[in-house]
N, C-alpha and C positions, 0 to 999 in steps of 0.2 A: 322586462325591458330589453334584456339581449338577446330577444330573440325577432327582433327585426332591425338586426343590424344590416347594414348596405355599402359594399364597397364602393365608391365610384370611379376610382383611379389607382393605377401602380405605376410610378414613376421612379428613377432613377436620378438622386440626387449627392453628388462627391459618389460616385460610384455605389452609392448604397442605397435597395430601394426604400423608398417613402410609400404608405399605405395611404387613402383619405376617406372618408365616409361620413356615414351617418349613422346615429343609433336614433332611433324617433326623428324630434327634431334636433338634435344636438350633433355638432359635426365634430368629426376626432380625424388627425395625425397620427399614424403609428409608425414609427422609426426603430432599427436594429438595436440593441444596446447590449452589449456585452456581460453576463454576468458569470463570475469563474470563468468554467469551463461551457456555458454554456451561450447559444445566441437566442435574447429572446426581443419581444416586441413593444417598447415601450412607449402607452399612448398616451398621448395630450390632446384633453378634453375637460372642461369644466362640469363639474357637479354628479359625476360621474362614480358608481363604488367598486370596490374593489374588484368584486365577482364581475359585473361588467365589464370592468377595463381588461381583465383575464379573458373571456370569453371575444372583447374585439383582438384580441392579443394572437387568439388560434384564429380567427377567420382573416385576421390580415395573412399569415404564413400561410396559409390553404389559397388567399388571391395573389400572393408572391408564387408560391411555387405554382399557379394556375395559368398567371404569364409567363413561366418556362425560367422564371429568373431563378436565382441560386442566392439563399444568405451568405454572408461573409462568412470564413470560419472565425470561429474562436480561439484568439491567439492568445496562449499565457504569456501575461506579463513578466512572470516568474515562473520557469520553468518550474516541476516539480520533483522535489527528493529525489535520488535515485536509491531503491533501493537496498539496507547495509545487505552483502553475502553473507549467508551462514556461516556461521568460523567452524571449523571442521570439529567434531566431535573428539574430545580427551580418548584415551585407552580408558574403560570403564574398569574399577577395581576388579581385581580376579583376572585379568587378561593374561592371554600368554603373550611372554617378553622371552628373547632368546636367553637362555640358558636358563628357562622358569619360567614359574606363575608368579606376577608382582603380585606384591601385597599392598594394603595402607602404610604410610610411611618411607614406599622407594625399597623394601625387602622384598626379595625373592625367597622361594622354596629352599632352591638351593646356599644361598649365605644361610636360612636356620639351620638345615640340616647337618652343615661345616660348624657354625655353631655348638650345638646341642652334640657335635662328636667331640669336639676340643673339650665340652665340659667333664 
């Protein structure tokens, strides 16, 4: 069945276009509708299944963009998260720290060394 769909018109209604046709005998409206981020083509039509109304969905956009018209963008209504920045990486155990190598626990080389001489 959708494979003789038939545009008859692309018109321009509140600034946004309107698609209209025929699939057989059945006529369909297809209008912009916003989903997310995305613009797609949503038709009214009675008795009509899924996969069909999909397939009038891409030949409306193929006779939009065919009149030179341009879909709306996709405006979020909620912008999106900005992403958190990386927080900068800790000094990894064993790193050299000025006057030594830290250890676990905040000890350097040199406090054991001073250490283990005092004993």
């Amino acid at each position: 069945m959708a494979k003789d769909i038939k545009v008859t018109e692309v018109v321009v209604v509140d600034g946004k276009p309107l698609v209209r046709g025929t699939v057989g005998e059945v006529p369909f409206e297809a209008a912009t509708k916003q989903w997310g981020s995305k613009m797609l083509m949503n038709v009214a039509a009675e008795g009509l299944d899924r996969g069909t109304r999909i397939a009038i969905g891409h030949a409306a956009k193929r006779a939009v963009k065919a009149a030179q018209m341009v879909l709306p963008e996709a405006v979020l209504k909620r912008p999106r998260k900005a992403k958190a920045e990386e927080a900068a990486p800790e000094a990894p155990v064993g790193a050299a720290v000025e006057g030594g190598v830290e250890l676990e626990g905040g000890l350097s080389l040199e406090s054991l060394d001073a250490a283990l001489a005092a004993a």
